[in-house]
N, C-alpha and C positions, 0 to 999 in steps of 0.2 A: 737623621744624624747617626752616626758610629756610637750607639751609646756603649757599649760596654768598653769600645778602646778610650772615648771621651776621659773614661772614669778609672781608667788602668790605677793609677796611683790610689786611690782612695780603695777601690775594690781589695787592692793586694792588702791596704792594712787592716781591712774586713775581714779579710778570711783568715790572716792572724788572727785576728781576735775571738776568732769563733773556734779557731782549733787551741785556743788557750784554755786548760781545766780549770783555772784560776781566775776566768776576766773579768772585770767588772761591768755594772752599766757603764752604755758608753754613750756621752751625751755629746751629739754633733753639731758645731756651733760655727755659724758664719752668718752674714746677712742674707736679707729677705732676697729669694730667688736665685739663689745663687747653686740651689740643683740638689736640696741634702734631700728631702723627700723619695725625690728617682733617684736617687742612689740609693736608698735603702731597699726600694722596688725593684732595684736590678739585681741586688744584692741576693734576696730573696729568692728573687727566680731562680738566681744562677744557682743555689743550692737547693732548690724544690722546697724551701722552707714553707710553714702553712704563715704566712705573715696578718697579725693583727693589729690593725693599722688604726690607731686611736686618735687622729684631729681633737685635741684639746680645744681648741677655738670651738670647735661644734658644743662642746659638753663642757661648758663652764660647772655646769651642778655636779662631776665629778670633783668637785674642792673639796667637798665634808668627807667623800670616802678618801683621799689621797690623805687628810686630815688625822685619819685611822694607825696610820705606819704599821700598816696588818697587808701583808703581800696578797694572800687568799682570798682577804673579805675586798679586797681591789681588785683582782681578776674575775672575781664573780659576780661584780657588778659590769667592771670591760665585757664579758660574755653575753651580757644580757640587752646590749647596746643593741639599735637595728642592723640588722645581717651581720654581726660577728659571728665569728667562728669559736668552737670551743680551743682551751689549750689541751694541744697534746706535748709529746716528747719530742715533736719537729717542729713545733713555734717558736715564732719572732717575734715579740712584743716590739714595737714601735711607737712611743709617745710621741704623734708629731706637736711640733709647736707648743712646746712645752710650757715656756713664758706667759700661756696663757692661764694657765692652772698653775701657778707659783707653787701652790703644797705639794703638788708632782713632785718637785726637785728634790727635798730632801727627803722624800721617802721611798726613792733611790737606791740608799747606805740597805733599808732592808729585802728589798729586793736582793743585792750582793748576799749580806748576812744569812737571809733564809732561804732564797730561791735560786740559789748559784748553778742550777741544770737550766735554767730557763734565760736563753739568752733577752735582754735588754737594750733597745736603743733607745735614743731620743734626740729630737732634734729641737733647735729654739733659736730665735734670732731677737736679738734687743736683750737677752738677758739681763745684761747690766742694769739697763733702767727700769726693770723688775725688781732686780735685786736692794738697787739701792734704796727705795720703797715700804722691804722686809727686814721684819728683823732676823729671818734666815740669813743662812749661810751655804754656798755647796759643800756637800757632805766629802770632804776633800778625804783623799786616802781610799775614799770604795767606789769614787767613779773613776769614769777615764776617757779623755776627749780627744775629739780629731775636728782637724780645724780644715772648712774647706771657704774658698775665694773663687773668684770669676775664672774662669775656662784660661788657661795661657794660649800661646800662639800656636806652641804646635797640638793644644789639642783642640784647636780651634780649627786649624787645620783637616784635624781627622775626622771631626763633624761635619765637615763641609765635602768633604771625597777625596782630600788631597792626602792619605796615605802613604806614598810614595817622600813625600815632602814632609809630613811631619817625623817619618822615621828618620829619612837624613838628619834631621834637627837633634834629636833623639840620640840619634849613634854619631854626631860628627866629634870626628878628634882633629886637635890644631896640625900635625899635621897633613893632614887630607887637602886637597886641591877642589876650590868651586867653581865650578861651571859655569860661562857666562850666562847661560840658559835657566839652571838654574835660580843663579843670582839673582838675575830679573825678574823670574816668577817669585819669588818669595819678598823681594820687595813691593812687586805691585800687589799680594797678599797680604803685608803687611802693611800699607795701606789701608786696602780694606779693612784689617783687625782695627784699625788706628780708629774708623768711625764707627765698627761695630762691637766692638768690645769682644767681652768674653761671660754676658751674664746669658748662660743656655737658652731663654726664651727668642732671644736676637738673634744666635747663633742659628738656630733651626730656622727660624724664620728665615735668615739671609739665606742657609741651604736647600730650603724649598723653592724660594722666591729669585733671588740675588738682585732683590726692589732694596735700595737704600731707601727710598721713601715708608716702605713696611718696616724696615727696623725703627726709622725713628718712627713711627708709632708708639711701637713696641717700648724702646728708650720712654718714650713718652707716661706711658703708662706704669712702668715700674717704678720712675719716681714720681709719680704723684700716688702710687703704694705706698711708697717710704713718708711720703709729706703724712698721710692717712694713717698710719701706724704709727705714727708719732703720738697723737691722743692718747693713745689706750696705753702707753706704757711711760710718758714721761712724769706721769704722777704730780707733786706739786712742783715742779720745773716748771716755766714758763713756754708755753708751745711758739708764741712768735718768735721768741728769741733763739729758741732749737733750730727751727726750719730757715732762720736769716746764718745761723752759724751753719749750716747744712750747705746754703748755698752758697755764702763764703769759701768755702773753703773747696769748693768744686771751681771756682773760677780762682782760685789765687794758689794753685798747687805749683810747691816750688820757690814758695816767697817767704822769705822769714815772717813767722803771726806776731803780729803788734796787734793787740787786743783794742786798740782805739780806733784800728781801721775798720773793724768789728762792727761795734756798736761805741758811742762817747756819752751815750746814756748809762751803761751795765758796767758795775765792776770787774776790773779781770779776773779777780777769784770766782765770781758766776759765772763768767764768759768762758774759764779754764775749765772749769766741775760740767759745762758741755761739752765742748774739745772734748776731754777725760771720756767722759759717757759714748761719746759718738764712735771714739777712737777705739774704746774699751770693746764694743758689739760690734769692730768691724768695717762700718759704715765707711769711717777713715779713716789713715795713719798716719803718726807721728814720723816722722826724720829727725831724730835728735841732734844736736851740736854736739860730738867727742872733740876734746884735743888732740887725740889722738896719737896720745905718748909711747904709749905700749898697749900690750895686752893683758887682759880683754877689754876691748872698748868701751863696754859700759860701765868699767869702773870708770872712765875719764869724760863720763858725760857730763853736761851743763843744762838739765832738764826744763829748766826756763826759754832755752834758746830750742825754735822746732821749725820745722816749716811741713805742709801738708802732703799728703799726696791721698787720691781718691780713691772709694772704690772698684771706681772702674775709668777703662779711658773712652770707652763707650757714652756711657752714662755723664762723662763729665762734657764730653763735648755738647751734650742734649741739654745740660743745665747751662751753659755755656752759650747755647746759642749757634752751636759752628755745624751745618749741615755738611751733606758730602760733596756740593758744588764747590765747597771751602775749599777742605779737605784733601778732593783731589787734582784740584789748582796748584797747591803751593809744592815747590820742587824739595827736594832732599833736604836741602839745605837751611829753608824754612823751616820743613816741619821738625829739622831736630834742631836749631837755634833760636825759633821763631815761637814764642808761647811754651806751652806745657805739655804736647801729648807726646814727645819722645819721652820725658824724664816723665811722668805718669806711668807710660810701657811699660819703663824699665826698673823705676819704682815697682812698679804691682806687682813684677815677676819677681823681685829680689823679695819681696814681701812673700809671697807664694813657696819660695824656698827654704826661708826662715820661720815659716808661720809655726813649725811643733817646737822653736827654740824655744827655752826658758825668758832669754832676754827677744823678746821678738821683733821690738823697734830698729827701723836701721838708724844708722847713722852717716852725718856726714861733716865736714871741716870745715870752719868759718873763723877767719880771721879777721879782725876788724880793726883798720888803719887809719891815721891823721885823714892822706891824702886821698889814699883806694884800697877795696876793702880787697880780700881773698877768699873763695868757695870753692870747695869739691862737690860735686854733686852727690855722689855716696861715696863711704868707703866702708868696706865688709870687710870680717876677718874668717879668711876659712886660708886649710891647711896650716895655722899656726902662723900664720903669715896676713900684715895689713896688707888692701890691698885698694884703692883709691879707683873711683870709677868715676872720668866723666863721660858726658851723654854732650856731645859736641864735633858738630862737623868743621873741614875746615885745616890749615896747614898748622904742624905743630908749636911754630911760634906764636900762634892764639893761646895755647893754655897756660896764660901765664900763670894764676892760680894754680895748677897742679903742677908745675915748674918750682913755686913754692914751699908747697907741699914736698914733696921730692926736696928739697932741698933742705927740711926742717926734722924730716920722719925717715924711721927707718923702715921703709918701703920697698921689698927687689924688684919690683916694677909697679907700674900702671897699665890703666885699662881705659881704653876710651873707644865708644860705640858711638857709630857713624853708618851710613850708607856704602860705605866703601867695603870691597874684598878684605880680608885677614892680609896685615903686613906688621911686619916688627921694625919698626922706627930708631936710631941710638941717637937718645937725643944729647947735645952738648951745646948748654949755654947756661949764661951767666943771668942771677940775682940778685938782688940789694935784699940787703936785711938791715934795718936802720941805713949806717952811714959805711956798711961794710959792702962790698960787691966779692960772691965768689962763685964758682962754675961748680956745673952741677951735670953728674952724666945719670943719665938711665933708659932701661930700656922701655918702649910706650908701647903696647900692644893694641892697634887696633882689630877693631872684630865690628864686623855687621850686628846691625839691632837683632836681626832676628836669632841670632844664638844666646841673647841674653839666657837662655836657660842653661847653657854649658858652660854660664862662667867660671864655676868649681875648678871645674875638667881642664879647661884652658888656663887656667892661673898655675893649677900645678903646675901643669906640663912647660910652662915658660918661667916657674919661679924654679926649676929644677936645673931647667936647660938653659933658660939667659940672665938668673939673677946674680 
């Protein structure tokens, strides 16, 4: 694979952080396999760093010295480890896998306080249900994180040789013209993303191999990692009820959680403190219910009302059950109407975009009526502006739901991803609201799945020019 183009986005906030005189540890937080390791290994190279790479999980009996909050008498035990290197004035200190030595974490803040020439990583997956265990805290104010997730499409793309196509992704502006040629390679690409996911071990694999049967392996084995990980950090939680909430929600992404589909044995307030946990490190995310009144969204959420979306859409189709004979059977229209891996896609990648916000949950519109209810699949707020996203193929008299919507919110347009070319639709028709009927115009942007990463880009440019 392209690793260092793979990693462009993470790398550039690396090397800020290294040419910062002031930065803190920086602890790098995402789930299991998802590539923080090698990146700190490329990281490394690319500035000739001497990196000392400390696997916690190897050396649990470093707890007493992390125990210390003495930065010196902890380096001069890391020195003494087999084949480490001494520190000089070009070392990396690296804590990988942090959660495994809990006392690591907050003795962090002295790292900052007394050794601020000596940069600090660290990386940890599952923090949460470490944390929640301790009666620590992270030493909030003298670290500083970067959040990373499964590979997106186009730099899935650049892992696999396709260059040329993930930069179009990359630099495309709305409006620029796509090539039938194009078009079609990036759909039948996107397919493939659809059952390989984006967690790096699949990705090489498919660019080595291009055996669907080797990546589901590969799927295969990463979650039953995550089943396996589960022990060692859920503390007194219940492990069956974690790994049946695990798989739940890998098959039901996209559907409102009612905690009695769950389990009708466990409370919802333990069935929720997993959700939380699971959600918390990663693993999965929340879609909140907004009204979606005004801005910011998250003041008008309704945190009871959620629905899931997974890790990966890789990973979900392996827990799922759906191989690639599925997969590359069902036509367009399936795969983005039919089950969950378009609104997974396009979930992950909005998730991936949002991941350093403060509020990092997306959100989306759920009205709920006598007769029939009303859903928007997401709605984001970026440029100051709602802006309502479905993931729906199909003529625009289908979304009555975002017809709705448009018709209740102050919205200058929509956004609906589909298989089709970029076209700008002006829609004009009529709603009931109770016993009232009134017409409702707006413009509906559609856009192919695969630029889900330029939505930004694209909303400006049409909330400027057609709102």
């Amino acid at each position: 694979m392209k690793a260092l183009g793979m990693y462009r986005h993470q790398l550039e906030f690396l090397n800020t952080w290294l040419k910062n005189s002031s930065r803190k540890p920086l602890v790098i937080r995402g789930a299991r396999q998802v590539g923080k390791s090698t990146l700190v290994q490329l990281f490394a190279k690319e500035h000739g760093k001497g990196l000392l790479d400390v696997n916690l999980e190897r050396y649990p009996e470093l707890s007493s010295i992390f125990n210390t909050n003495d930065p010196d008498q902890i380096i001069q035990q890391i020195e003494f480890l087999p084949g480490m290197k001494q520190v000089s004035p070009n070392s990396l200190l690296f804590l990988d896998e942090i959660q495994s030595v809990p006392e690591a974490i907050p003795a962090l803040r002295y790292f900052y306080e007394d050794k601020p020439g000596l940069p600090v990583l660290s990386a940890g997956s599952l923090l949460e249900f470490v944390l929640s265990d301790h009666s620590f805290s992270m030493p909030v104010g003298r670290i500083q994180y970067l959040h990373m997730g499964p590979m997106t499409f186009s730099e899935f793309l650049m892992g696999i040789g396709e260059e040329k196509l993930s930069s179009f992704i990359l630099n495309y502006e709305p409006d620029k013209s796509i090539g039938e040629i194009t078009h079609k390679r990036l759909l039948s690409l996107l397919r493939s993303y659809y059952f390989t996911g984006g967690m790096p071990e699949a990705v090489s694999v498919f660019s080595e191999t291009r055996s669907y049967k080797q990546v589901s392996t590969v799927h295969n084995s990463i979650t039953q990692t995550y089943l396996e990980d589960f022990p060692k950090y859920t503390g007194s939680r219940n492990l069956n009820r974690i790994r049946r909430v695990f798989h739940f929600i890998a098959r039901n992404v996209g559907k409102k959680i009612k905690y009695s589909n769950i389990s009708s044995e466990d409370q919802s307030g333990t069935l929720k403190k997993d959700i939380d946990l699971l959600s918390m490190a990663r693993v999965i995310d929340k879609v909140i219910h907004s009204h979606c009144s005004s801005l910011p969204l998250h003041a008008d959420i309704d945190e009871k009302v959620y629905k899931p979306i997974f890790l990966d859409v890789g990973l979900m189709n392996a827990v799922c059950g759906l191989d690639w004979r599925a997969v590359s059977q069902m036509d367009d229209a399936q795969l983005i109407n039919e089950g969950a891996i378009a609104e997974q896609f396009v979930g992950q990648h909005l998730q991936n975009m949002f991941s350093d916000t403060l509020n990092r949950e997306l959100t989306y519109w759920l009205r709920l009526g006598r007769s029939s209810n009303a859903e928007v699949d997401f709605v984001v707020q970026t440029g100051g502006y709602i802006i309502p996203v479905e993931v729906k193929a199909g003529a625009a008299g289908s979304l009555k739901s975002l017809h709705q919507f448009m018709g209740s919110k102050e919205a200058p347009i929509a956004v609906r991803f589909d298989a089709s070319l970029p076209t700008v639709t002006r829609i004009d028709t009529v709603i009931s609201t109770g016993k009232t009927r009134r017409q409702v115009q707006y413009p509906l942007v559609s856009v192919p799945l695969y630029l889900i990463e330029r939505l930004e880009t694209i909303a400006a440019y049409y909330c400027k020019n057609q709102g």
